[in-house]
C-alpha positions as CSV (number, residue, x, y, z in Angstrom):
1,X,105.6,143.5,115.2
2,X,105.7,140.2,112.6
3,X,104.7,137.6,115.3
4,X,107.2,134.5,115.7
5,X,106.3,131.1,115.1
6,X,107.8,128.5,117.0
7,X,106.9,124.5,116.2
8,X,103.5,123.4,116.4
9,X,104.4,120.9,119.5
10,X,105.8,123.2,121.7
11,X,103.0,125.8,120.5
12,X,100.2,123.7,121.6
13,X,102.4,123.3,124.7
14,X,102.7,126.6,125.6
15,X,99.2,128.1,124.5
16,X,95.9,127.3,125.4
17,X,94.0,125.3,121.9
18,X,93.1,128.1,119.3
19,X,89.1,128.5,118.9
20,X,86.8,128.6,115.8
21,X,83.6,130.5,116.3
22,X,81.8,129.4,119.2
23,X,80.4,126.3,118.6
24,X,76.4,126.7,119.5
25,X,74.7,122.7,119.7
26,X,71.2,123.3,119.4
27,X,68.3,121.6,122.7
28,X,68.2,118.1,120.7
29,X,72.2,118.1,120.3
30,X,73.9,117.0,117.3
31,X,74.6,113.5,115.9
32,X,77.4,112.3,113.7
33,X,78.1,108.9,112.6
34,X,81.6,107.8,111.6
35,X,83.6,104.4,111.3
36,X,87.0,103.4,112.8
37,X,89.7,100.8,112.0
38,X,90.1,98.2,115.2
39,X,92.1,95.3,115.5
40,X,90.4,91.8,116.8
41,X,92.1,88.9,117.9
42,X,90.5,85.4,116.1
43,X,90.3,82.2,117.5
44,X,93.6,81.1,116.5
45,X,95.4,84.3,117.8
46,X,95.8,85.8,114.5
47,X,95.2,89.8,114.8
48,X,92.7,90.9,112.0
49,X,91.4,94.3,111.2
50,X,87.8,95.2,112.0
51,X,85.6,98.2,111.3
52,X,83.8,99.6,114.1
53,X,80.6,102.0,113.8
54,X,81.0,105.2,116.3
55,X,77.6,107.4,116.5
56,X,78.5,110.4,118.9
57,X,75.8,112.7,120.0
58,X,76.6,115.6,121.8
59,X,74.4,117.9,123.5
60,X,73.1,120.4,126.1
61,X,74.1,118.8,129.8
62,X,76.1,118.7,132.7
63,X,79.6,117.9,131.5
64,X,78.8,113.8,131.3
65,X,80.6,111.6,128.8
66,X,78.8,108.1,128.5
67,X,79.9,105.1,126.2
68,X,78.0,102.4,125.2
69,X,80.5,99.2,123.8
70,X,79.2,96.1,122.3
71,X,80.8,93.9,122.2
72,X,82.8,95.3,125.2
73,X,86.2,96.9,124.8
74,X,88.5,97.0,126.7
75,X,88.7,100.0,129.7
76,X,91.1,102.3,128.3
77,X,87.9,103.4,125.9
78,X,86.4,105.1,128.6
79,X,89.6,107.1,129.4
80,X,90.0,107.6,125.5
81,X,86.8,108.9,124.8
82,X,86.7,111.5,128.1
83,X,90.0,112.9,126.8
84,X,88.4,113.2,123.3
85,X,85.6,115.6,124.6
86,X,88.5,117.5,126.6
87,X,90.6,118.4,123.4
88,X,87.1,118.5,121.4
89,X,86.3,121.4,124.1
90,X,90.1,123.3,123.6
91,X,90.4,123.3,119.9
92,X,86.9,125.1,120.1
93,X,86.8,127.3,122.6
94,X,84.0,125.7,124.4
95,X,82.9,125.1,127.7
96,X,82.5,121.2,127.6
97,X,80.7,121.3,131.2
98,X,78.0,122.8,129.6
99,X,77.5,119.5,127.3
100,X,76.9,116.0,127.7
101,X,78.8,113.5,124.9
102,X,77.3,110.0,123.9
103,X,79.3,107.4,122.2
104,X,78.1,104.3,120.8
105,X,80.3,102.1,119.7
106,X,79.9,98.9,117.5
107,X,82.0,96.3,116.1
108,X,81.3,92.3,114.6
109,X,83.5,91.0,117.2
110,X,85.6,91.9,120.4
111,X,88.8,94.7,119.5
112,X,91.3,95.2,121.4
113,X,92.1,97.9,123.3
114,X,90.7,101.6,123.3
115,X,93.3,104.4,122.6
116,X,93.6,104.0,119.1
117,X,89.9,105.9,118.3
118,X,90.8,108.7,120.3
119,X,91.2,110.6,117.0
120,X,88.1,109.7,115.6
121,X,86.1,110.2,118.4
122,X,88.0,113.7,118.7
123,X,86.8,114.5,115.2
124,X,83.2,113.3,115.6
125,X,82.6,115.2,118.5
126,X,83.7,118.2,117.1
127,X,81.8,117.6,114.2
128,X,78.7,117.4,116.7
129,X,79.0,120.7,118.4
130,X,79.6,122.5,115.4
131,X,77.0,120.4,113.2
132,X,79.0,119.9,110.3
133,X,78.9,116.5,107.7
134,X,81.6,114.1,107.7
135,X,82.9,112.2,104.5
136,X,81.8,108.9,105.0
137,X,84.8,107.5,102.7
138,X,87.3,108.5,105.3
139,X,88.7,106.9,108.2
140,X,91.6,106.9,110.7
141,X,93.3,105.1,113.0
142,X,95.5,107.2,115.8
143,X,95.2,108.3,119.6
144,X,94.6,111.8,120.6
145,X,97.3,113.5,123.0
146,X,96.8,116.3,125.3
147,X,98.5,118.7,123.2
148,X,95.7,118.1,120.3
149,X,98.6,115.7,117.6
150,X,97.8,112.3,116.7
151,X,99.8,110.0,118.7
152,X,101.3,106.1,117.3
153,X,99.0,102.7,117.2
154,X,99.6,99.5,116.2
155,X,98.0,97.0,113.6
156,X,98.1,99.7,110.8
157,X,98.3,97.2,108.3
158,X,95.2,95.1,109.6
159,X,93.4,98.5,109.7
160,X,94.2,99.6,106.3
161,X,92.5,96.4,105.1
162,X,89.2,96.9,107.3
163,X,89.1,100.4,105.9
164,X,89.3,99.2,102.5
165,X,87.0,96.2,103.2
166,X,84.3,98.6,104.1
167,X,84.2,101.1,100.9
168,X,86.8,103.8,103.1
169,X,88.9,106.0,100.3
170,X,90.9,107.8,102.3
171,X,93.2,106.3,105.5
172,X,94.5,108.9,107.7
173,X,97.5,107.6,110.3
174,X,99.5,109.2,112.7
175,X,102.6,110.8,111.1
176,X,105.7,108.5,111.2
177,X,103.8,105.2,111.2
178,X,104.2,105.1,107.3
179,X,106.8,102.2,107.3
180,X,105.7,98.9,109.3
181,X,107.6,96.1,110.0
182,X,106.3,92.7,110.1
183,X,107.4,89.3,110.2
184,X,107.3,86.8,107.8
185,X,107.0,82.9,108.6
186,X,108.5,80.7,105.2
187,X,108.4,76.6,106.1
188,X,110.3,74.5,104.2
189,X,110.5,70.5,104.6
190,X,113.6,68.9,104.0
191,X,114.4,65.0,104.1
192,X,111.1,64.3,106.5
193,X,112.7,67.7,108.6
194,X,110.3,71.0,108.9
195,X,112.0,73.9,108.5
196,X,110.5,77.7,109.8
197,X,112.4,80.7,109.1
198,X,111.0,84.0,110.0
199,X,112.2,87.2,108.6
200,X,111.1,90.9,109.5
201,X,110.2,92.3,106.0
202,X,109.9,96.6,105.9
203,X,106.7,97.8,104.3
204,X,105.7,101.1,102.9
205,X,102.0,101.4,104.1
206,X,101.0,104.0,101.5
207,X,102.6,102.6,98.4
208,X,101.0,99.2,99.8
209,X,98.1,100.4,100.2
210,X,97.6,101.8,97.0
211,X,98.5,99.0,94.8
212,X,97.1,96.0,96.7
213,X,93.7,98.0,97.6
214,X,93.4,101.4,96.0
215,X,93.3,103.0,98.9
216,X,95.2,106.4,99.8
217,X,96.9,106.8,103.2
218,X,98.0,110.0,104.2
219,X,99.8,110.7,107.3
220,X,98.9,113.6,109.4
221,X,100.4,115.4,113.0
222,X,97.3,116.5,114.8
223,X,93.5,117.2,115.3
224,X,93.6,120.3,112.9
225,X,94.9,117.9,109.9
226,X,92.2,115.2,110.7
227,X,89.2,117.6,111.2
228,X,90.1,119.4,107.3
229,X,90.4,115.5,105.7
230,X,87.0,114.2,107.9
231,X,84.7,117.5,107.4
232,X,86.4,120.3,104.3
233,X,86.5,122.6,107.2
234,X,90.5,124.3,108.3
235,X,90.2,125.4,111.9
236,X,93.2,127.8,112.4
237,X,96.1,126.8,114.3
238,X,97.4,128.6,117.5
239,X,99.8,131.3,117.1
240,X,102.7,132.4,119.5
241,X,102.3,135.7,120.7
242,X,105.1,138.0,119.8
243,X,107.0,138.2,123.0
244,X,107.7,134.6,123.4
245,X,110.6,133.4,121.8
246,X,112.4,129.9,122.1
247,X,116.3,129.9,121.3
248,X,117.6,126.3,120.6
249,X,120.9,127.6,118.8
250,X,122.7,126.5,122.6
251,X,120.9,122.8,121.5
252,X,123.0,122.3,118.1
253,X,126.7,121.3,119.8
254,X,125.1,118.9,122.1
255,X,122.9,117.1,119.0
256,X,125.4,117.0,116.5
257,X,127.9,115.4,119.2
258,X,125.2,112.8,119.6
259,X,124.2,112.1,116.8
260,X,128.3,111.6,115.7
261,X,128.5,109.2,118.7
262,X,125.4,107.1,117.8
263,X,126.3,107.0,114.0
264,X,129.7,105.8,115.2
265,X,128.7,103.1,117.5
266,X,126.3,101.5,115.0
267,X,128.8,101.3,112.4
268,X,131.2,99.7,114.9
């Protein structure tokens, strides 16, 4: 019997994480170095992108995750990089008790906040316990969910330039993040009288991107998608088995009445 497929969300929902062959990390571990995209706050309060170095070793332990900051982050690193090892662990198949996970991380000056390297910390430990290369000339900004996709961040565009300022090629962002908004400050002096208008301008990250720096952004939808751009290697996607099947045909009435009623008011 053909098996179904059913979206990849509800999939990941349903299923436990599909599993490459077992990943074996020799005594001494593994150890992959990577970059990330951060945003830093200067002195003024304007929010500029930094590039942050992540070294992750992983190796034979007790089930430990340990990260090293400087300068420190901010708390919700910790919490970021212990779900990291936990999807690392369930897209492989592997027993992440039986490991211990090291993360040093290092940036030129203090970034904000932590969930936003959850997907490259995700890659770079899998990329440990199954000792493959990564391309240096690729980074990404995006946090890792419990379901394995990439989930939103902020301060895309700062991040596309720090990726750019340090030789990156290749941006990968979460999918749906392609068009930014950000504001615009114009001031204009009339007759001794300062005038400051600020207008929300819409910006197309990837056509941005490519003109102003060269570089190519590419938005992707979860782990499998960053792994293939970070390391050349596809680990296969969970299936549904053949007896579960998901009607939504009793869904349709209800979202075409919405989306009539929304499409309505804003007009109105």
């Amino acid at each position: 019997m053909k098996r179904a497929l059913v979206p990849l969300l509800i999939l990941m929902l349903l299923l436990p994480f599909a599993s490459s062959a077992a990943a074996e990390c020799p005594s001494e571990g593994h150890t992959v170095v990577l970059k990330a995209p951060a945003v830093s706050r200067t002195a003024d309060g304007q929010l500029i992108g930094v590039a942050t170095d992540f070294v992750i070793t992983v190796a034979p332990g007790t089930g430990h995750v340990y990260v090293e900051t400087w300068p420190l982050a901010e708390v919700d690193m910790q919490a970021s990089a212990r779900l990291a090892a936990q999807i690392a662990g369930k897209v492989l198949g592997v027993d992440m008790s039986k490991y211990d996970v090291f993360i040093q991380i290092k940036a030129d000056s203090p970034i904000i906040g932590g969930p936003s390297a959850g997907g490259t910390m995700t890659v770079g430990i899998i990329a440990a316990l199954e000792g493959w290369k990564v391309n240096p000339k690729v980074m990404m900004t995006g946090m890792i969910n419990p379901d394995g996709t990439i989930g939103p961040v902020g301060g895309i565009l700062e991040k596309a330039s720090a990726a750019h300022d340090v030789g990156a090629q290749l941006f990968l962002i979460p999918q749906g993040q392609r068009i930014q908004y950000v504001q615009e400050t114009q001031k204009k002096e009339i007759g001794g009288i300062v005038e400051i208008n600020t207008q929300t301008k819409k910006v197309d990250v990837v056509e941005y991107a490519k003109e102003r720096w060269g570089l190519t952004v590419i938005e992707i939808k979860d782990i499998y998608d960053a792994v293939y751009y970070f390391t050349g290697h596809k680990i296969p996607r969970p299936e549904a088995p053949a007896y579960i099947k998901i009607d939504t045909a009793f869904l349709k009435e209800d979202a075409l009445r919405d989306y009539d009623n929304t499409t309505a008011y804003y007009r109105s």
